[in-house]
Structure formats: structure tokens, C-alpha cells
C-alpha positions as CSV (number, residue, x, y, z in Angstrom):
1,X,68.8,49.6,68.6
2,X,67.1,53.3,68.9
3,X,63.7,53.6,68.2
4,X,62.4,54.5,64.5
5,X,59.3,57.1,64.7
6,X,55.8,55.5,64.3
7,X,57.6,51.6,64.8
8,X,57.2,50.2,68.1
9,X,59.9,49.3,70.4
10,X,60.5,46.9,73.2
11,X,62.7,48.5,75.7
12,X,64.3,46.7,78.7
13,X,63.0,48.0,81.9
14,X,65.2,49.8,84.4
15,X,66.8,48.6,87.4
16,X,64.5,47.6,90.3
17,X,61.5,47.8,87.8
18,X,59.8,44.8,86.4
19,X,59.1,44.3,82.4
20,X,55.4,44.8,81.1
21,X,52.3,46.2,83.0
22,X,51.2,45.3,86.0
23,X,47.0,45.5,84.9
24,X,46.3,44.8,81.0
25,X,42.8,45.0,79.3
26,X,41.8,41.7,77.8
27,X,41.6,41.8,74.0
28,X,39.2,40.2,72.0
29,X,39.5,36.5,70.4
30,X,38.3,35.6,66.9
31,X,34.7,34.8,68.4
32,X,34.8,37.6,69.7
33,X,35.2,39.3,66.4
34,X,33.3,37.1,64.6
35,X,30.1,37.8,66.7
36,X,30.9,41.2,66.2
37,X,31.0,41.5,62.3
38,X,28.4,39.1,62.0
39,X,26.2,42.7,63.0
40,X,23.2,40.7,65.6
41,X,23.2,42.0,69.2
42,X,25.0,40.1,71.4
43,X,24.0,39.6,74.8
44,X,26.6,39.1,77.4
45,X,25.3,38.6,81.1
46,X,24.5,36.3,83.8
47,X,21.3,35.2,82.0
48,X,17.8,35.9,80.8
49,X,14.6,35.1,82.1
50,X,13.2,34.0,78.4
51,X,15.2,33.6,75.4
52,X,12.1,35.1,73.2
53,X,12.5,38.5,75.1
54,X,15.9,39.0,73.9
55,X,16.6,41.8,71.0
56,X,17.0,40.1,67.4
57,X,18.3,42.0,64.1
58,X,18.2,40.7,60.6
59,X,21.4,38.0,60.1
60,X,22.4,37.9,56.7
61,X,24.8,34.7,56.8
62,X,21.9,32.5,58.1
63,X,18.7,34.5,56.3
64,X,16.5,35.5,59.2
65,X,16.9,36.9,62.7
66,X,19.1,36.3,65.4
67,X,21.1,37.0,68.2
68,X,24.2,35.9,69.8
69,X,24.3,34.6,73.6
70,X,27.4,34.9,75.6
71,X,27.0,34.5,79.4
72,X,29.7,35.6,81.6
73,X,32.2,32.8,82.3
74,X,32.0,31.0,79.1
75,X,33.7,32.8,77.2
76,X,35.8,30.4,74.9
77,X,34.1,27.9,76.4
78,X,30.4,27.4,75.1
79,X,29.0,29.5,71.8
80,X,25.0,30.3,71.9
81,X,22.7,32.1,70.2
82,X,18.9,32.2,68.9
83,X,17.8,32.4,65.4
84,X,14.0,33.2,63.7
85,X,13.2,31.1,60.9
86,X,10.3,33.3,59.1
87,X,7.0,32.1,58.5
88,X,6.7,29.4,56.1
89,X,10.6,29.9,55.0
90,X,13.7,29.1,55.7
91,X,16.9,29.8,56.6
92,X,20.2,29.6,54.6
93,X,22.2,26.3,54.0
94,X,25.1,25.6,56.3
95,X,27.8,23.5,57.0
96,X,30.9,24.3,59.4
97,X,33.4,22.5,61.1
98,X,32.2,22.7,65.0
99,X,29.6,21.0,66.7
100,X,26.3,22.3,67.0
101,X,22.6,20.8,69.9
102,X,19.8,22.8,68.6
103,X,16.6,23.6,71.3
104,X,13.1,23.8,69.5
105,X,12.0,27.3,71.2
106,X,8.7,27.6,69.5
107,X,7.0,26.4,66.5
108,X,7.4,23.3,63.8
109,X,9.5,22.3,60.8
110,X,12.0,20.1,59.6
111,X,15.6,19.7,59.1
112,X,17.8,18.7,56.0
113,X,20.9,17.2,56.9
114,X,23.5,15.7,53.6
115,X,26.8,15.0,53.3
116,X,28.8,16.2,49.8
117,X,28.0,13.6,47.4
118,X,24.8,11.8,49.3
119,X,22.0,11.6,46.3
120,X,19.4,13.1,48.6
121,X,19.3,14.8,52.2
122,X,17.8,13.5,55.4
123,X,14.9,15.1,56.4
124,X,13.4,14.7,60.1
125,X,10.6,16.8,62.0
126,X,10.6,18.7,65.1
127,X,8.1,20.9,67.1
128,X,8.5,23.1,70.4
129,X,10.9,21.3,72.8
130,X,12.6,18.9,70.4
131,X,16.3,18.9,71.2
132,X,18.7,17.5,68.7
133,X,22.5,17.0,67.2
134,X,23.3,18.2,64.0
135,X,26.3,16.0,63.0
136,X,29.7,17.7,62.6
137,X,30.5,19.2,59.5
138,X,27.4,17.8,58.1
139,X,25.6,20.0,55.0
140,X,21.9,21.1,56.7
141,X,19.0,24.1,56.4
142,X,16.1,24.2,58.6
143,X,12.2,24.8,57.3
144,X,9.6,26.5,59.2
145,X,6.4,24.2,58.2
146,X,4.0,27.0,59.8
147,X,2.5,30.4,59.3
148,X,4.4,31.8,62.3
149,X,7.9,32.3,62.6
150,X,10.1,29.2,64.4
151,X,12.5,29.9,67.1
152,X,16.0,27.8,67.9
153,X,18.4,28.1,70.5
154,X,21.6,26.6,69.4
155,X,24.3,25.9,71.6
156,X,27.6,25.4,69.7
157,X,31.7,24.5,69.7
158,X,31.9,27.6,67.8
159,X,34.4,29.4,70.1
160,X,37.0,26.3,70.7
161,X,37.3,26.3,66.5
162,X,37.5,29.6,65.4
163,X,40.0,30.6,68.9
164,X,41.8,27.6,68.1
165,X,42.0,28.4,63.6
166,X,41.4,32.1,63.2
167,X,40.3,31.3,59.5
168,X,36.6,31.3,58.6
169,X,37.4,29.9,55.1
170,X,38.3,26.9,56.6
171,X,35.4,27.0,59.5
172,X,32.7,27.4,56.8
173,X,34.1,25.6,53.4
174,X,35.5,22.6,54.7
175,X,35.1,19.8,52.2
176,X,35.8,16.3,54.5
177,X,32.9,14.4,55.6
178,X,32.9,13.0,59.1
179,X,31.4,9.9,58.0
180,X,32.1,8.6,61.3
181,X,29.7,11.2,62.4
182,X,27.5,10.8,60.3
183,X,27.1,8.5,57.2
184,X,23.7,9.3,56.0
185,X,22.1,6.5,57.7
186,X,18.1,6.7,57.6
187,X,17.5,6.0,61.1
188,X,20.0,8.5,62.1
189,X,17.6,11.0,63.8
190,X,14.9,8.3,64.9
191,X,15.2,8.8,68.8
192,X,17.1,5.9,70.1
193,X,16.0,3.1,72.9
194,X,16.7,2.3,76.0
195,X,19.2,3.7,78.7
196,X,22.9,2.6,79.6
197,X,25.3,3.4,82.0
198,X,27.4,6.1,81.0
199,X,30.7,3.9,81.1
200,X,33.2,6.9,82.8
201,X,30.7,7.7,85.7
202,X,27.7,5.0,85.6
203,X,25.1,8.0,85.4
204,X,22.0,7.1,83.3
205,X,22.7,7.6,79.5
206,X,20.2,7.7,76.2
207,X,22.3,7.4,73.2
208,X,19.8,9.5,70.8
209,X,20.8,12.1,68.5
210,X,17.1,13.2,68.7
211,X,14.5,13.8,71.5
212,X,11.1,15.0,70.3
213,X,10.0,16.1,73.5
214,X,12.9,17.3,75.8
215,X,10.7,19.2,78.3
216,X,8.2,15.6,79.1
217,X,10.4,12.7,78.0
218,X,11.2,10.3,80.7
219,X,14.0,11.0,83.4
220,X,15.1,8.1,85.8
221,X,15.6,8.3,89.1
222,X,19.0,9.9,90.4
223,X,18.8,11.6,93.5
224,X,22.1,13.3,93.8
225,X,21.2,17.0,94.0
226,X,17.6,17.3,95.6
227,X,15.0,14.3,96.6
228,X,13.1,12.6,93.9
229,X,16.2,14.5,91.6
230,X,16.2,12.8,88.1
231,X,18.1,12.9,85.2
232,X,19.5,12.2,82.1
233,X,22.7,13.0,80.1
234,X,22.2,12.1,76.2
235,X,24.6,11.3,73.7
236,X,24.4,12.9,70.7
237,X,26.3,12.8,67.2
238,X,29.4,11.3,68.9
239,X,30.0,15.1,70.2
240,X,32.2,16.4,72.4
241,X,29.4,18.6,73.5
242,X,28.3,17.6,76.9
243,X,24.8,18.3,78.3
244,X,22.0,16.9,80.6
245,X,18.3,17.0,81.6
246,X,17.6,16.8,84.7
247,X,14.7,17.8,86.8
248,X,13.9,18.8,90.6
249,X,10.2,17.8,92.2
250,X,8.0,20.5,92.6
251,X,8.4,22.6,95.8
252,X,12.1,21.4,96.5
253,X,15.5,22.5,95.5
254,X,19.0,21.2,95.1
255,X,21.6,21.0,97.3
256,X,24.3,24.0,96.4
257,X,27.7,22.5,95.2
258,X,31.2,23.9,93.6
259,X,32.3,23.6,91.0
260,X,34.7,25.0,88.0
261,X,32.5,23.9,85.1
262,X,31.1,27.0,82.7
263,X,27.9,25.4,82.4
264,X,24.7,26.7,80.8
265,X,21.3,25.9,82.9
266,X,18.4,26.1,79.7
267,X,15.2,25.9,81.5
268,X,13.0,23.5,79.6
269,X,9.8,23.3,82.3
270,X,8.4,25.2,85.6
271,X,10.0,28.2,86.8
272,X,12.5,29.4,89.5
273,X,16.0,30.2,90.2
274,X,19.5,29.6,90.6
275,X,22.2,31.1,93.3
276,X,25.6,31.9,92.3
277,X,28.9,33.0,94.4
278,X,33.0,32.0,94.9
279,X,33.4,29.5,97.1
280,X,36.0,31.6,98.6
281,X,33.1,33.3,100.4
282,X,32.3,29.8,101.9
283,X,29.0,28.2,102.4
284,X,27.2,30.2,104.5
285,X,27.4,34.1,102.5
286,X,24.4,35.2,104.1
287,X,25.3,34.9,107.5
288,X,29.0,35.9,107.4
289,X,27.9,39.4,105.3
290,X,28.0,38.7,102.0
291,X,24.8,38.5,100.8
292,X,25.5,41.2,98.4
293,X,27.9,39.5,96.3
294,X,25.6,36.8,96.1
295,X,24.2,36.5,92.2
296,X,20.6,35.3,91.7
297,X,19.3,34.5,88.0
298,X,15.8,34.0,87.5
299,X,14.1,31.7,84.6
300,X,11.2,30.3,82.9
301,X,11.0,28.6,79.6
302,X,13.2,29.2,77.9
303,X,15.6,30.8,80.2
304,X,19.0,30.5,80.7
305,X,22.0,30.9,83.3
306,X,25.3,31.1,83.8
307,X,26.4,28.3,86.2
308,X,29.8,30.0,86.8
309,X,30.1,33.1,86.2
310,X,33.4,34.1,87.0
311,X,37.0,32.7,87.1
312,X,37.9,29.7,89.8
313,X,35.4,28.1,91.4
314,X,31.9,29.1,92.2
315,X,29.2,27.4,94.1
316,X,25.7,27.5,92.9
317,X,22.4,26.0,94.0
318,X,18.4,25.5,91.8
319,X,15.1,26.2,93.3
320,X,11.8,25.6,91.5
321,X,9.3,27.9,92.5
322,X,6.1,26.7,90.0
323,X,3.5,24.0,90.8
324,X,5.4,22.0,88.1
325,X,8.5,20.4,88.6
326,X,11.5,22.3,87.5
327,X,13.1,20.9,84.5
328,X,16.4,22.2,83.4
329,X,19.4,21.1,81.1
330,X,23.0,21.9,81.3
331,X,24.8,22.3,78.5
332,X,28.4,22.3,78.9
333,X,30.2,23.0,75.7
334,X,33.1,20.7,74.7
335,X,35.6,19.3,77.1
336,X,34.4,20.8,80.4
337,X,32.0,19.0,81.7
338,X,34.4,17.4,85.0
339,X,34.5,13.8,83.7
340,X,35.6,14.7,80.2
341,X,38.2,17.5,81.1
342,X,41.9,16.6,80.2
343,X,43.6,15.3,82.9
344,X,46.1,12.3,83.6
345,X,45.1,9.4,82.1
346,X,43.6,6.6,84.9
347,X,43.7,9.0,87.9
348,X,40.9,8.8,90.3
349,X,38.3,12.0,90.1
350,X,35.9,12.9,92.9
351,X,32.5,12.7,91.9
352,X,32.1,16.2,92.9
353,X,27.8,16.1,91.9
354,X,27.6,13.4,95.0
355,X,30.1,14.1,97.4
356,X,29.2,15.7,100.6
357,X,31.4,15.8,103.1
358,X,34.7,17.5,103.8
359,X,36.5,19.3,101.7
360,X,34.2,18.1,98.7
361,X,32.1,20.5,96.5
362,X,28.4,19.8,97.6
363,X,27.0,21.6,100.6
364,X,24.8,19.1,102.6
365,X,21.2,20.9,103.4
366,X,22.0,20.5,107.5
367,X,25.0,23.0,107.2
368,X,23.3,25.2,104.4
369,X,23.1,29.0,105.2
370,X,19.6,29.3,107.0
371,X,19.0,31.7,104.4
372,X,18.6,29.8,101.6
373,X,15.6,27.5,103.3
374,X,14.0,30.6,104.5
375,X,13.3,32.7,101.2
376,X,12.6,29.8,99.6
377,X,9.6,28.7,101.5
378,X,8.7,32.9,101.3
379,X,8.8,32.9,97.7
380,X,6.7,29.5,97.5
381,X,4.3,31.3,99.6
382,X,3.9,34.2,97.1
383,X,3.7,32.0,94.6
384,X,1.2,29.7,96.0
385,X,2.8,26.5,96.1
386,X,3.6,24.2,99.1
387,X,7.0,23.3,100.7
388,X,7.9,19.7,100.0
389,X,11.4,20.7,102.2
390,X,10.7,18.4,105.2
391,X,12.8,19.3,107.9
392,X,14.1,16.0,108.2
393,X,15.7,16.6,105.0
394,X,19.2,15.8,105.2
395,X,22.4,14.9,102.3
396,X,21.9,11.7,102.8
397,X,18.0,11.3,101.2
């Protein structure tokens, strides 16, 4: 077949060469062009120190101001962005066919959730630091119920459906009600009571689709990443959007571990920050030359970090630096989080956020780099607060 002007043409490669090329750019995916037509900035990085700092524009689909969040190594992974209710309005009516947590940034309002057909919506309240589940596919429309504007962080399924159906019709207009999901019960999004294993790794669980105060509600004792650690993981709406609050004791920080997960660190309380770097550079980067491929991300409420923010595996570590204890929640999209990532039915997983020896993911603090120990106490010197990191501190707390 010869090649017809302005057509293109596949053509075989010659002997000894290879087909295709050996370096390729790679294109954008239908989130990626939705975000783009959508015309908000969209801010791609390793994180942000606030959320409120970031740039906002005037977002037509949703009627007030927004931006889109994409932090390196989620791509396809984990959808976020923030959006400005205006004082004493509201923002448009949606419904769409991925799951969506929503973070109370700053001020107070309520949200109207319905399914086609129900007689009235739901309402519920919420105020700074409510975190909650909007049910999939569910009709909704938040109201700012002050004279200043409100500000949401929503973290979404966005890029799993729209990678996955490339039609926005069908994201935005779907008609079926996951009554499952959501029925329209009144007590829907009355937080819920009590705590219960979670039943694939016995971790403390709140089944709530509703938490009026995510930054002071009550953690329970863990201690898996730092002493005194504590932490939560809530389940909410029956999603397949995995996150957790968790939160280190002032003056400490956690051991660093591995791992492949694109997680999101939101930081709800204190301040401080996180190290990030390949694993392949080992545990000790400091001392074996590396320092400068070594990422650090600092945040404050509400701040945010990428957890891995490359391809393979990473290892990152938390430090609080405030006289509060650090408070942060990871968000981890849909089917990432280690214990709900496909895999062979039955098989036995490491539980990579305890183990410490070995060839397992944590780093114990006796074989840390002796960096990491000694800018931490410098920084909580600067800042005024006191080293709680007894030097008896070892893995096994």
C-alpha cells in the first residue's frame, strides 16, 4: 500500500530497526481535558501549603469559583479541587456518576441532597472542618448560610469515570438512583456511633457518612507510625473512596515507610511536614548523597501533599512542628488504598503501615538516616516547641 498525501501511514521498520519510538510524550486523558475546558486554573504539584492561597477563576458549570488540584502521582488516580460558594448564595445543582468526600475549608451552610422522584431533599448543616459523603449519583447544591463566602475542598472519583467512559452526557445526566447508596433515609447524614473493626485489617472504623468536626473529633489509640499515633479510617456512603484521620502527638513524627499508594495528606490541625523520595535511593538518602533528590512539602490547614509523587514506590515520612498535635487525613481515591487494591482473591498481604523489619516498607527510627532526627529537633527549636523524641525511642513503642 503506498502512502496517500496528507493520510497517515504505518510503515514496517527496516531490518535490524525496531517498530515505534523509543521516548513518546504522554498525551492527555479525558480528565485531563475536562479540567482543561472547564477554564479554572489547575494546579499540578507536589502540594500547597494552604488550599485558600491557591489562584481561583469564575466556574460556570458549578456558579462560583474554583480551582482544580492535581498533585503529581495521582494522576488517574484521585480528582481534587476547591470551590467558593459566594456570600449568602449558592452554587449550581449537581448530580454525576462518581463519588465525591467534601472538606468544610471555611465558613457555614447546608447541603441538599435528593434522589429523582423523592418529594423533598435532605438537608444537613456543616461548618469549618465538617467532612462528609455525598452519595453517588445522588441530586445535591450546597448553600452558603453566611455573609462571607464558604470554601470546600472536594476530593473525587472523577478521573477513574470519565478515563474509563469518555462521555460527559452520561457522567452528568445519568438518570439511575443508587438507592443502595442512598435511599433518602432521614438519618442518613446524622454522624453515626460507635467504632468497629474494619473487618479486612482490624484498624478502628466509624461508619458515618458525616463528621461535624474532622479536625477535634475523637481518634483511638493506634500506634503504628509514631508514639501516642491515633487514628481513624471512616466509612462513608458505601464508597470506594478510601481515606483516614489520623494524628501524630505534638513534638514527634512518624516513622518513614514505602509505599505505592498515591495518597493525598489534607492537613486538618497543627503544622509541619512531610519527606518524600524512591526507595531505590534506600533509607538513609542523606548520608549516601542524595539529599538533593529528597522532596520536602510543607503544610498548615488546609494543606495538602502528594504522598507519592512519582512512579514505583516511594518512601515518605510526617513531622509536626506546632505546639498542637499534627492532624492529617489521607485520602486515597478509589481502589488504591493497599487493602482494597485488586489482587488474588484470599492471598495473604503484608501489613505494610506496621511491619518493620526486613525487606518490609517501614523504616524503624534506630536505622533512620541521622538526618531526619537532627533537623527535626532544629526546626522544633525555631519554632519553639520541645522534642518529645526520647532517645529510647525505638519501632517497637
Amino acid at each position: 500500500m503506498h502512502d496517500v498525501p496528507g493520510e497517515p501511514h504505518w510503515h514496517e521498520p527496516m531490518r535490524g530497526q525496531r517498530a515505534g519510538f523509543d521516548t513518546f510524550k504522554r498525551p492527555q486523558m479525558p480528565y485531563d481535558r475536562f479540567m482543561e475546558l472547564e477554564d479554572i486554573p489547575v494546579f499540578r504539584g507536589l502540594g500547597v501549603r494552604r488550599v485558600q492561597d491557591l489562584p481561583m477563576a469564575p466556574w460556570a458549570r458549578l456558579g462560583g469559583r474554583g480551582s482544580y488540584i492535581q498533585l503529581q502521582g495521582t494522576e488517574g488516580l484521585l480528582g481534587q479541587y476547591i470551590v467558593e460558594i459566594p456570600a449568602s448564595g449558592a452554587l449550581n445543582v449537581e448530580r454525576h456518576i462518581y463519588e465525591k468526600v467534601v472538606l468544610v475549608v471555611e465558613g457555614r451552610g447546608t447541603t441538599e441532597v435528593w434522589q429523582d422522584g423523592q418529594a423533598e431533599p435532605y438537608a444537613f448543616e456543616w461548618q469549618r472542618n465538617s467532612l462528609f459523603a455525598i452519595p453517588l449519583n445522588a441530586v445535591h447544591r450546597f448553600v452558603n448560610a453566611s455573609s462571607s463566602p464558604a470554601l470546600l475542598l472536594c476530593g473525587t472519583t472523577a478521573p477513574n469515570a470519565m478515563n474509563l467512559f469518555d462521555n460527559l452526557e452520561f457522567i452528568f445526566d445519568c438518570q439511575h438512583n443508587f438507592t443502595e447508596r442512598f435511599s433518602g433515609s432521614s438519618d442518613y447524614f446524622v454522624p453515626g456511633e460507635g467504632m468497629e473493626p474494619d473487618p479486612i485489617r482490624g484498624l478502628a472504623m466509624w461508619r458515618t457518612n458525616f463528621i461535624p468536626d474532622a479536625a477535634n473529633c475523637e481518634l483511638p489509640l493506634d500506634n503504628r507510625r509514631s508514639p501516642g499515633f491515633r487514628r481513624i479510617e471512616p466509612s462513608m456512603g458505601r464508597n470506594r473512596f478510601y481515606l483516614s484521620i489520623a494524628e501524630h502527638a505534638a513534638g514527634r513524627y512518624s516513622m518513614a515507610h514505602r509505599s505505592f499508594s498515591a495518597a493525598v495528606l489534607v492537613c486538618l490541625k497543627g503544622k509541619g511536614y512531610s519527606y518524600a523520595w524512591p526507595s531505590s535511593l534506600g533509607a538513609t538518602p542523606w548520608k549516601d548523597g542524595h539529599a538533593d533528590k529528597v522532596l520536602r512539602q510543607d503544610y498548615e490547614p488546609v494543606g495538602l501533599v502528594s504522598t507519592v509523587p512519582g512512579s514505583g514506590e516511594w518512601i515518605h515520612q510526617e513531622f509536626g512542628l506546632g505546639r498542637k498535635n499534627l492532624r492529617l487525613s489521607a485520602w486515597h481515591g478509589a481502589n488504591n488504598q493497599r487493602a482494597r487494591r485488586p489482587g488474588r482473591p484470599g492471598e495473604t498481604v503484608v501489613e505494610y503501615g506496621a511491619a518493620e523489619i526486613g525487606a518490609t516498607p517501614a523504616i524503624p527510627y534506630e536505622v533512620e538516616d541521622g538526618h531526619v532526627r537532627s533537623a527535626f529537633e532544629e526546626e522544633l527549636t525555631r519554632n519553639g516547641v520541645l522534642s518529645r523524641m526520647n532517645q529510647g525511642f525505638i519501632s517497637s513503642y
